[in-house]
HTML snippet that shows the backbone in 3Dmol.js (N, CA, C, O; Angstrom):
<script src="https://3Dmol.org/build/3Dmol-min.js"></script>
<div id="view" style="width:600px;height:400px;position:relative"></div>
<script>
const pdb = `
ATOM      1  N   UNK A   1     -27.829  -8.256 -22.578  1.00  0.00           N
ATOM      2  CA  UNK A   1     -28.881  -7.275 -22.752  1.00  0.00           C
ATOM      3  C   UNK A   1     -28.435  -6.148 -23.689  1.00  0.00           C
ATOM      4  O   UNK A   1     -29.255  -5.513 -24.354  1.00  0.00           O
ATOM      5  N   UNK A   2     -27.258  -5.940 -23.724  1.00  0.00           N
ATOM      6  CA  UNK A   2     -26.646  -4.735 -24.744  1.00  0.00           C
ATOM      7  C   UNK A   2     -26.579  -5.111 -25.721  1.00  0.00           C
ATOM      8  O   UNK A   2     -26.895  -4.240 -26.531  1.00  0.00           O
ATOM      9  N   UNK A   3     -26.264  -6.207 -26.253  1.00  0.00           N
ATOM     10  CA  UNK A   3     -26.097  -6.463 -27.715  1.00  0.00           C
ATOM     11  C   UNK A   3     -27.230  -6.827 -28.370  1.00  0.00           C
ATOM     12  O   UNK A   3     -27.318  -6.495 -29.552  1.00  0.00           O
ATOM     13  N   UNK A   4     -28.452  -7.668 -27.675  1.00  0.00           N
ATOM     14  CA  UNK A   4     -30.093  -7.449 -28.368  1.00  0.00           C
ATOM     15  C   UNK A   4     -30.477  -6.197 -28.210  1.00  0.00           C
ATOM     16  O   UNK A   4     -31.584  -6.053 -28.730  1.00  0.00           O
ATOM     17  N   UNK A   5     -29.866  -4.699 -27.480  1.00  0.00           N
ATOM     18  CA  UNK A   5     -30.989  -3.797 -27.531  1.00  0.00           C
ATOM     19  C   UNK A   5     -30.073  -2.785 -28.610  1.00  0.00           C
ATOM     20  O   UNK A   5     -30.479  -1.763 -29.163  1.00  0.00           O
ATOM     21  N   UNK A   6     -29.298  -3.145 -28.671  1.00  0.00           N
ATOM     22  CA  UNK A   6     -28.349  -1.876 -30.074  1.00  0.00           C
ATOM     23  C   UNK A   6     -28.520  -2.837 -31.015  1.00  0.00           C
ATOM     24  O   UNK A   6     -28.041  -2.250 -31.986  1.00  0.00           O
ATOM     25  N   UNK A   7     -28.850  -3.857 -31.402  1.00  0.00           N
ATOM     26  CA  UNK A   7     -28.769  -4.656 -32.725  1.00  0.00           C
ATOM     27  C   UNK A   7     -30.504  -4.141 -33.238  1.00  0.00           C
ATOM     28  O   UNK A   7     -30.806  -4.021 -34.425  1.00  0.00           O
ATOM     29  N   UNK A   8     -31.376  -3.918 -32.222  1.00  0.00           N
ATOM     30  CA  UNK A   8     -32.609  -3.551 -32.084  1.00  0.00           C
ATOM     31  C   UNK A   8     -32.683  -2.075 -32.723  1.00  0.00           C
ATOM     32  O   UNK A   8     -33.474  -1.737 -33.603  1.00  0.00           O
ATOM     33  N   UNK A   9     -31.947  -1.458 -32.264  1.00  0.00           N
ATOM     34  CA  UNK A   9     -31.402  -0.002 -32.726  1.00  0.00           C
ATOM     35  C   UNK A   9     -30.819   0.338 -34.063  1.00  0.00           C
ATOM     36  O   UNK A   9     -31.144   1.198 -34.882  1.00  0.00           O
ATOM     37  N   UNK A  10     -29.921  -0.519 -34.068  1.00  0.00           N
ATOM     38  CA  UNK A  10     -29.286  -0.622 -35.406  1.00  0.00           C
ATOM     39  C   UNK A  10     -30.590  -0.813 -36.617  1.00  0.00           C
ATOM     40  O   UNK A  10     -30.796  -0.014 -37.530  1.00  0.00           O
ATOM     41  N   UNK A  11     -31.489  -2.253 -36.315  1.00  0.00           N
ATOM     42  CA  UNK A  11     -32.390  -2.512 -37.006  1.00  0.00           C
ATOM     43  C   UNK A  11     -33.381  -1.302 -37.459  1.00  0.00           C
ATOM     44  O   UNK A  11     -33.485  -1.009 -38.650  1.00  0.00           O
ATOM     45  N   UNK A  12     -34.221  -0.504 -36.278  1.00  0.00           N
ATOM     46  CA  UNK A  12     -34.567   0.623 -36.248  1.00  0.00           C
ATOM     47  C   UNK A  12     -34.013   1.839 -36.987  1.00  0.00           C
ATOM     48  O   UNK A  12     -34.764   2.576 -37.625  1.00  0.00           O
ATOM     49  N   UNK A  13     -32.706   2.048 -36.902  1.00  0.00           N
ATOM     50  CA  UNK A  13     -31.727   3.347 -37.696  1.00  0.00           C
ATOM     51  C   UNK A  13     -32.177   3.124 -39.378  1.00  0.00           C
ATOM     52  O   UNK A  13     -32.516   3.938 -40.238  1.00  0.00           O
ATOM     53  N   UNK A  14     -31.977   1.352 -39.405  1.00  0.00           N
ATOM     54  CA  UNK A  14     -31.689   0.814 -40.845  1.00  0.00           C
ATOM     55  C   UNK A  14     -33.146   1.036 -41.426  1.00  0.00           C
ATOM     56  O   UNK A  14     -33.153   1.604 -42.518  1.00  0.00           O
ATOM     57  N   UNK A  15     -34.185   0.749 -40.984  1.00  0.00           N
ATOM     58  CA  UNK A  15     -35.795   1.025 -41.569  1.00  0.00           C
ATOM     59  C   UNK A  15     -36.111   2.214 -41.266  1.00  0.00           C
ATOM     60  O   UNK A  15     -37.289   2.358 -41.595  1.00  0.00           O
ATOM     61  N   UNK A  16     -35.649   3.287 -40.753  1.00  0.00           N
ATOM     62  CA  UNK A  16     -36.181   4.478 -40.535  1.00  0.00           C
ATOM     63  C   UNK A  16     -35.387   5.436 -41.893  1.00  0.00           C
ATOM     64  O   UNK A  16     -35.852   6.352 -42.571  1.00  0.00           O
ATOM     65  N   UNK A  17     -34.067   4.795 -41.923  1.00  0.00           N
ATOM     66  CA  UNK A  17     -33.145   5.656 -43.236  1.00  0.00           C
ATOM     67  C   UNK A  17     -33.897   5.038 -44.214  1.00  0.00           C
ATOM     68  O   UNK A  17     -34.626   5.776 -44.877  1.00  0.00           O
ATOM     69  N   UNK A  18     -33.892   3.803 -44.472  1.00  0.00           N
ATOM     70  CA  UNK A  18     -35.053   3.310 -45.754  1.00  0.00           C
ATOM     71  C   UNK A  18     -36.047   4.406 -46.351  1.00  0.00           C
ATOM     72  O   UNK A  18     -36.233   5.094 -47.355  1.00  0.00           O
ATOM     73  N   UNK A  19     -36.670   4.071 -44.835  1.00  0.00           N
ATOM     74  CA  UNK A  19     -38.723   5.042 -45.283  1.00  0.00           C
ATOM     75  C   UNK A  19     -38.133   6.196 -45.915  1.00  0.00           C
ATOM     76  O   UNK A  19     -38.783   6.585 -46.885  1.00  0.00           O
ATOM     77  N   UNK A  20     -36.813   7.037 -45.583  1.00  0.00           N
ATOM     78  CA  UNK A  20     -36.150   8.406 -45.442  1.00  0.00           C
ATOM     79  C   UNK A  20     -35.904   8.664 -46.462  1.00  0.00           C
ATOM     80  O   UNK A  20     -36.239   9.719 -47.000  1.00  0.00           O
ATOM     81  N   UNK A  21     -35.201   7.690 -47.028  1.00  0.00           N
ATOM     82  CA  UNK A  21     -34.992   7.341 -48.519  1.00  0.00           C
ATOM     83  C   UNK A  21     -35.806   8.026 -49.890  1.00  0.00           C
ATOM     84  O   UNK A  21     -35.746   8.851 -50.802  1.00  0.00           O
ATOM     85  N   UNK A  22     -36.834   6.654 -49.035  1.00  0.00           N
ATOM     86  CA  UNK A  22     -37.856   6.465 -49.995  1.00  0.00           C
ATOM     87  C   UNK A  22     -38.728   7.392 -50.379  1.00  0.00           C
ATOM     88  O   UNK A  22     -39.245   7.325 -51.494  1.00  0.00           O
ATOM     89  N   UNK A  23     -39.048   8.501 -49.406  1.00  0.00           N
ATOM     90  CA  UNK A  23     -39.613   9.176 -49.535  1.00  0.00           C
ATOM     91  C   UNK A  23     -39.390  10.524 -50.318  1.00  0.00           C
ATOM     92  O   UNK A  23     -39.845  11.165 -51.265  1.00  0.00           O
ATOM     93  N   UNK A  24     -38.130  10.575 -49.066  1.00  0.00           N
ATOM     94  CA  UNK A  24     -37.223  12.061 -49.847  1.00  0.00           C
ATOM     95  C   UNK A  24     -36.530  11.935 -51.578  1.00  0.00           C
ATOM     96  O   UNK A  24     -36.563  12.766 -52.486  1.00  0.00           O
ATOM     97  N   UNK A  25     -35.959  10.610 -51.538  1.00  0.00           N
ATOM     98  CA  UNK A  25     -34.991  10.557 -52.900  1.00  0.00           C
ATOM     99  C   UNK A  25     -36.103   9.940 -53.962  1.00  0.00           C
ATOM    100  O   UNK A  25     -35.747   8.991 -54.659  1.00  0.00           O
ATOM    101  N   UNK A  26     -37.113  10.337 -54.061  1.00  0.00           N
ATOM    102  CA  UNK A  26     -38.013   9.192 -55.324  1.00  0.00           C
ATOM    103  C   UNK A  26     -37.802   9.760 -56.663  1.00  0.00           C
ATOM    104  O   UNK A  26     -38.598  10.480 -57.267  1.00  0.00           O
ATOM    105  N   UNK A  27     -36.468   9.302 -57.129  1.00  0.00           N
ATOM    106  CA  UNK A  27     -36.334   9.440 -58.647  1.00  0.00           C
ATOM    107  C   UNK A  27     -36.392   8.495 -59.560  1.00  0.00           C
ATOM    108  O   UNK A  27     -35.949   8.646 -60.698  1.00  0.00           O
ATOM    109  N   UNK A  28     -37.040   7.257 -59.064  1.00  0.00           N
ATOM    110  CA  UNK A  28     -37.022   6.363 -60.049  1.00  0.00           C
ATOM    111  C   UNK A  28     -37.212   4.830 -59.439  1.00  0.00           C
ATOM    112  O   UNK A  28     -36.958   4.672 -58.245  1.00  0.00           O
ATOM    113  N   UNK A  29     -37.705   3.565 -60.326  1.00  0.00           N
ATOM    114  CA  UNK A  29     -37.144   2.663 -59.735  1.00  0.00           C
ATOM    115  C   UNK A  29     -35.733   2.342 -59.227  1.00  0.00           C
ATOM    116  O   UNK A  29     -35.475   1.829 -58.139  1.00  0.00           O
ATOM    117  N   UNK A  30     -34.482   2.878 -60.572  1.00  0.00           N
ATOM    118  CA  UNK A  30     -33.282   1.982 -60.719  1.00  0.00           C
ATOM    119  C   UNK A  30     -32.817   3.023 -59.250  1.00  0.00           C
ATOM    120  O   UNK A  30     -32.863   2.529 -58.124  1.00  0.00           O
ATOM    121  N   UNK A  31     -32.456   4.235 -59.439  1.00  0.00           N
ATOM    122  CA  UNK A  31     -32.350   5.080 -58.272  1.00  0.00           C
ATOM    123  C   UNK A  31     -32.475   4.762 -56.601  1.00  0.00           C
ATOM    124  O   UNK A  31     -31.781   5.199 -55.684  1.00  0.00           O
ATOM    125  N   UNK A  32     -34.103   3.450 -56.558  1.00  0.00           N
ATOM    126  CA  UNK A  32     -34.510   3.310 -55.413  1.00  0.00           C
ATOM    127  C   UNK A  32     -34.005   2.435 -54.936  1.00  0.00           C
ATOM    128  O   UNK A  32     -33.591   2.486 -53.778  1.00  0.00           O
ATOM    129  N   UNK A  33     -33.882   1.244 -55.797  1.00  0.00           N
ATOM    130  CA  UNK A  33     -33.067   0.579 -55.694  1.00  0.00           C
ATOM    131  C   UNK A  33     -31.689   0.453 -54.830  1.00  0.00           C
ATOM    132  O   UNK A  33     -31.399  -0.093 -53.765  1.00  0.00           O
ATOM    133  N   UNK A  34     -30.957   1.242 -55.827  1.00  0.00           N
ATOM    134  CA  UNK A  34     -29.569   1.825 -55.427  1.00  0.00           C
ATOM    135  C   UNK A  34     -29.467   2.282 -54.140  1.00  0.00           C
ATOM    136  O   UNK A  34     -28.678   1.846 -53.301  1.00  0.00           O
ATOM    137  N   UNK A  35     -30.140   3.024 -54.008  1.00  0.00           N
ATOM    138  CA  UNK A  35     -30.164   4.173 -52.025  1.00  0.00           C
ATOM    139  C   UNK A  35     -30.844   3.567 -51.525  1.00  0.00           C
ATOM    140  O   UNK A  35     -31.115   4.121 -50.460  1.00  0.00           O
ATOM    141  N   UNK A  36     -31.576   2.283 -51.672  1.00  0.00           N
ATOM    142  CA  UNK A  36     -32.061   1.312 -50.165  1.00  0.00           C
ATOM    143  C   UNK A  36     -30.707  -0.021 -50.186  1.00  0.00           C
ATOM    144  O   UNK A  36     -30.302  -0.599 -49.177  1.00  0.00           O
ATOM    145  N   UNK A  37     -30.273  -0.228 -51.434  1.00  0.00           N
ATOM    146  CA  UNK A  37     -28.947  -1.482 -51.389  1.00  0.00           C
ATOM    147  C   UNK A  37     -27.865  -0.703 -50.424  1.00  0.00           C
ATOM    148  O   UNK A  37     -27.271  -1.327 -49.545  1.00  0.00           O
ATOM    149  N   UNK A  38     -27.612   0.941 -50.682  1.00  0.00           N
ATOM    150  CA  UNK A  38     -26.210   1.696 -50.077  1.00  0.00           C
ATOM    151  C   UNK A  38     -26.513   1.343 -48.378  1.00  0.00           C
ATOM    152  O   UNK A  38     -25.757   0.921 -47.503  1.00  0.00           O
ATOM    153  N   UNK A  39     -27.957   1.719 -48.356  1.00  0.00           N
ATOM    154  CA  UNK A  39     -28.004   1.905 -46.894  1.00  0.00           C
ATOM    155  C   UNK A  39     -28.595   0.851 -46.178  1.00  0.00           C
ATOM    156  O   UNK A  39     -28.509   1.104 -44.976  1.00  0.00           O
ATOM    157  N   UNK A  40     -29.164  -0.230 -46.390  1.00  0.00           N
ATOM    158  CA  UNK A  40     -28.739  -1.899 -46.237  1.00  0.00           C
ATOM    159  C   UNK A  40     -27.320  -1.780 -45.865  1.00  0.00           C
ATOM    160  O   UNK A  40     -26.802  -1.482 -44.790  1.00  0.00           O
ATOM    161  N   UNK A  41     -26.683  -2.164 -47.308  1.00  0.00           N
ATOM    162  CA  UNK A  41     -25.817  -2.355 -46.480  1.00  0.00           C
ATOM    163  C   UNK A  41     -24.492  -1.401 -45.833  1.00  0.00           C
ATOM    164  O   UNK A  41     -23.336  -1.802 -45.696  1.00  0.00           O
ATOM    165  N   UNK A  42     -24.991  -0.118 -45.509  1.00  0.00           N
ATOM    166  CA  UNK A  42     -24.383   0.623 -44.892  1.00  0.00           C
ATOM    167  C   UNK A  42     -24.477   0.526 -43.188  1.00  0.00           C
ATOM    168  O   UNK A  42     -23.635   0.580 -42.291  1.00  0.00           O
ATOM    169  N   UNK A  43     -25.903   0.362 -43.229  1.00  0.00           N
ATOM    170  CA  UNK A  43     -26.777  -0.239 -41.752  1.00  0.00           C
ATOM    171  C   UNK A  43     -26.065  -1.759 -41.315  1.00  0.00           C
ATOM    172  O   UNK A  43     -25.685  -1.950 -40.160  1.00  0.00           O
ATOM    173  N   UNK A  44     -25.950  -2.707 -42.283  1.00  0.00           N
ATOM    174  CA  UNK A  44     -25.195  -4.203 -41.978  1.00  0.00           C
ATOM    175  C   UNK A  44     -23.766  -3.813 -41.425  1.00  0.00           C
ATOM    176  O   UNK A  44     -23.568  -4.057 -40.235  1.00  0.00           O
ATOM    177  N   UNK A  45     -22.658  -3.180 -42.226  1.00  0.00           N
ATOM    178  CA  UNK A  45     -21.330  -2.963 -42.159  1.00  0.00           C
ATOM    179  C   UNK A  45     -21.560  -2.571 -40.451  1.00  0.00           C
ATOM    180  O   UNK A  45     -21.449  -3.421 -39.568  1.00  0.00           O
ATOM    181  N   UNK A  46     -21.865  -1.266 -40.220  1.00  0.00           N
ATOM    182  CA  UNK A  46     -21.800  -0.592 -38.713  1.00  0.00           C
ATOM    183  C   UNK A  46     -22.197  -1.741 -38.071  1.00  0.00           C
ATOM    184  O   UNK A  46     -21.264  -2.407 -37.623  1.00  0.00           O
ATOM    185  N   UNK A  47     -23.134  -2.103 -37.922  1.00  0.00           N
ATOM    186  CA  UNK A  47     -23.261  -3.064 -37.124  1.00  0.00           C
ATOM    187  C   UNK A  47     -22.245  -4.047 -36.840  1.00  0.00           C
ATOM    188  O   UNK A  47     -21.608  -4.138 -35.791  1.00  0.00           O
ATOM    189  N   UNK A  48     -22.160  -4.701 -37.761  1.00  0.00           N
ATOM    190  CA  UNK A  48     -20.985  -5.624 -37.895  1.00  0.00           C
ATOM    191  C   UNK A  48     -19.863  -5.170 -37.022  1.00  0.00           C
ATOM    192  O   UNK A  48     -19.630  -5.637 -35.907  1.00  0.00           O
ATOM    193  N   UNK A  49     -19.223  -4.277 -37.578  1.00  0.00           N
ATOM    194  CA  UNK A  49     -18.243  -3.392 -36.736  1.00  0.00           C
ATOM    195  C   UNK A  49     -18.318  -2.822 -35.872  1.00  0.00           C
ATOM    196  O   UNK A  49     -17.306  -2.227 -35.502  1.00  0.00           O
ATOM    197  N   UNK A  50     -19.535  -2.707 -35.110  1.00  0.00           N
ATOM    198  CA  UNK A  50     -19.824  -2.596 -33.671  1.00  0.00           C
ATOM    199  C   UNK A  50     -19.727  -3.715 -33.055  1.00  0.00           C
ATOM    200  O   UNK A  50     -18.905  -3.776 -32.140  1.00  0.00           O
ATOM    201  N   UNK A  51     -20.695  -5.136 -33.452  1.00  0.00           N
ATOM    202  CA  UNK A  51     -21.057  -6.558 -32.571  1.00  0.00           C
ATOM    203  C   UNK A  51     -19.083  -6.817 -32.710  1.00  0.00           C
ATOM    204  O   UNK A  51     -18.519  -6.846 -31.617  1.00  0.00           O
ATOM    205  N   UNK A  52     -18.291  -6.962 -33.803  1.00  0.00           N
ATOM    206  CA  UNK A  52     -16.943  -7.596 -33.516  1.00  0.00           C
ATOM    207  C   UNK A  52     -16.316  -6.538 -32.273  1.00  0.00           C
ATOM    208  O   UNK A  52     -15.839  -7.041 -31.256  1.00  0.00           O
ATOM    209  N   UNK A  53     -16.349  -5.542 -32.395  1.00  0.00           N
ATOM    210  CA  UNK A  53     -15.840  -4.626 -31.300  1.00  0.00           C
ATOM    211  C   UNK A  53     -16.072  -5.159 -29.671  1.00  0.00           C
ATOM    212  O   UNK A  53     -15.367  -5.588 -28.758  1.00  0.00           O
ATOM    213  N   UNK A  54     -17.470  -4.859 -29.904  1.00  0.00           N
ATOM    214  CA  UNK A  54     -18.299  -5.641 -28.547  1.00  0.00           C
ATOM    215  C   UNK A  54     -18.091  -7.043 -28.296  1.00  0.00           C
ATOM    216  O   UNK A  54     -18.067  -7.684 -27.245  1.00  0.00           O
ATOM    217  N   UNK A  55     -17.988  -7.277 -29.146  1.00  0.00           N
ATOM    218  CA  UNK A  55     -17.538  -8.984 -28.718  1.00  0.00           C
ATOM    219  C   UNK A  55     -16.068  -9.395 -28.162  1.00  0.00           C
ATOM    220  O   UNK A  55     -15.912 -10.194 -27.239  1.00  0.00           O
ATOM    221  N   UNK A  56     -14.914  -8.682 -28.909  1.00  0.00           N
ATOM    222  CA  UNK A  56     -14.283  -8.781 -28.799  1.00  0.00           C
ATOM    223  C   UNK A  56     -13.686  -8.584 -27.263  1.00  0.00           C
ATOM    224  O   UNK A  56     -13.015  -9.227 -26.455  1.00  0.00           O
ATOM    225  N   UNK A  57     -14.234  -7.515 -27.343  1.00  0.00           N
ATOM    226  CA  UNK A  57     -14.054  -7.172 -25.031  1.00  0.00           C
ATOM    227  C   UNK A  57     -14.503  -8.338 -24.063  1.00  0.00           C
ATOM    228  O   UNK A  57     -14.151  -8.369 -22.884  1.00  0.00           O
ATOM    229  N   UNK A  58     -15.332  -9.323 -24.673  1.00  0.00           N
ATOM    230  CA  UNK A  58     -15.606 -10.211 -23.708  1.00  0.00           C
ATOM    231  C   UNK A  58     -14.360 -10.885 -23.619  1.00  0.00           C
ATOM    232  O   UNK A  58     -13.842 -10.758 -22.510  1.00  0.00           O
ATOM    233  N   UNK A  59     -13.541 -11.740 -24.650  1.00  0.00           N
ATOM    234  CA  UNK A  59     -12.988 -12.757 -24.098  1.00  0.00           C
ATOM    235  C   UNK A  59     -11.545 -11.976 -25.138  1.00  0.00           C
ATOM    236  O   UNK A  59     -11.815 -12.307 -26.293  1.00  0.00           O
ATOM    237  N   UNK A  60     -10.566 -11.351 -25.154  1.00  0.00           N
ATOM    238  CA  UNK A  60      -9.537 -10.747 -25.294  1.00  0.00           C
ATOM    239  C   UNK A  60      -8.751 -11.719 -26.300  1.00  0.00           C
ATOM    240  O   UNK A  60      -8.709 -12.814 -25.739  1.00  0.00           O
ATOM    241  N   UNK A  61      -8.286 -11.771 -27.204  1.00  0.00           N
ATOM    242  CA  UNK A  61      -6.782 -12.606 -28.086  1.00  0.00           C
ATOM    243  C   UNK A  61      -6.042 -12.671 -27.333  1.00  0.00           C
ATOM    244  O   UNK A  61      -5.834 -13.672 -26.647  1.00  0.00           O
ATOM    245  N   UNK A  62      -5.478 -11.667 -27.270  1.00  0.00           N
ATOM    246  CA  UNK A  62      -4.402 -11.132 -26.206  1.00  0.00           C
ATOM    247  C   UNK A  62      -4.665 -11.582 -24.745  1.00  0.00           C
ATOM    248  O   UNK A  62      -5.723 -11.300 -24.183  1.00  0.00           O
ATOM    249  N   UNK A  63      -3.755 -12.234 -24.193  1.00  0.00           N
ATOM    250  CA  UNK A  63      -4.500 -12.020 -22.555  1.00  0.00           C
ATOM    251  C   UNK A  63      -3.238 -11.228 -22.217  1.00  0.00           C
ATOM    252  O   UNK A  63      -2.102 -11.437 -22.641  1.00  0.00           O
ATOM    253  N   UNK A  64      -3.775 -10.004 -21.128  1.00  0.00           N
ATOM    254  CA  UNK A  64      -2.770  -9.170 -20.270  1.00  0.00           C
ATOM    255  C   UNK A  64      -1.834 -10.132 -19.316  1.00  0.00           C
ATOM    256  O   UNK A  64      -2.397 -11.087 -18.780  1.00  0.00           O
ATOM    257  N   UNK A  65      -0.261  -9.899 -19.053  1.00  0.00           N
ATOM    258  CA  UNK A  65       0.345 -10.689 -18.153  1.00  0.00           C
ATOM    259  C   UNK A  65       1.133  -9.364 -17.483  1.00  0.00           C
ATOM    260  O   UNK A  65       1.913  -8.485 -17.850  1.00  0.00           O
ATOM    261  N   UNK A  66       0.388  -9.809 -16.190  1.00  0.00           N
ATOM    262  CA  UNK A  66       0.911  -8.710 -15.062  1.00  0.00           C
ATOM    263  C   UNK A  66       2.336  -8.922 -14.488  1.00  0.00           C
ATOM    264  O   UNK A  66       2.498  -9.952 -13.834  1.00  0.00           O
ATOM    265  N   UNK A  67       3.425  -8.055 -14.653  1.00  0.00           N
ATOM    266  CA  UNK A  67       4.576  -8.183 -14.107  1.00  0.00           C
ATOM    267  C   UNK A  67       4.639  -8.247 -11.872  1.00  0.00           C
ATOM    268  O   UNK A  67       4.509  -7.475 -10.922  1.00  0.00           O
ATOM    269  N   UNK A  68       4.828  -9.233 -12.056  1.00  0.00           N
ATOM    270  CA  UNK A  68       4.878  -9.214 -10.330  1.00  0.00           C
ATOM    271  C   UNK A  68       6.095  -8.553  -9.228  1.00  0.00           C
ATOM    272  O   UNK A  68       6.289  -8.999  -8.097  1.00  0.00           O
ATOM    273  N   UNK A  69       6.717  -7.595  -9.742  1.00  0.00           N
ATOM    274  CA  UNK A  69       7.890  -7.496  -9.371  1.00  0.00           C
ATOM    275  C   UNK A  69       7.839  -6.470  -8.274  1.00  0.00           C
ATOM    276  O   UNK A  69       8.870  -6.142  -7.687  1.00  0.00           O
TER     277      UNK A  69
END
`;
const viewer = $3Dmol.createViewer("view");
viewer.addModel(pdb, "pdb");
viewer.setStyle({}, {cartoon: {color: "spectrum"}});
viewer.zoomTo();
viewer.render();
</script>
């Protein structure tokens, strides 16, 4: 349930900075271009680097070995 409702979020952050963009920065086509590609994929990267984070806690590389002594 956490990782469909922040990927949901993420999606949301990523089209809301768009419109934000688009609206506030309108200097041009080549310009618009540019500041919806940054924040694509600025919006992709975080994510990314959130879902490997989150994922990663499920099932560990590493497994812990408890000293029994």
């Amino acid at each position: 349930m956490g990782f469909l409702v922040t990927t949901l979020i993420f999606i949301v952050i990523g089209i809301i900075a768009s419109l934000f963009a688009r609206i506030c920065f309108n200097k041009g086509p080549s310009t618009n271009l540019l500041c919806l590609t940054l924040i694509i994929t600025a919006t992709v990267c975080c994510w990314m680097m959130w879902a490997i984070v989150y994922l990663a806690q499920m099932k560990p590389l590493i497994v812990p070995i408890l000293n029994e002594e």
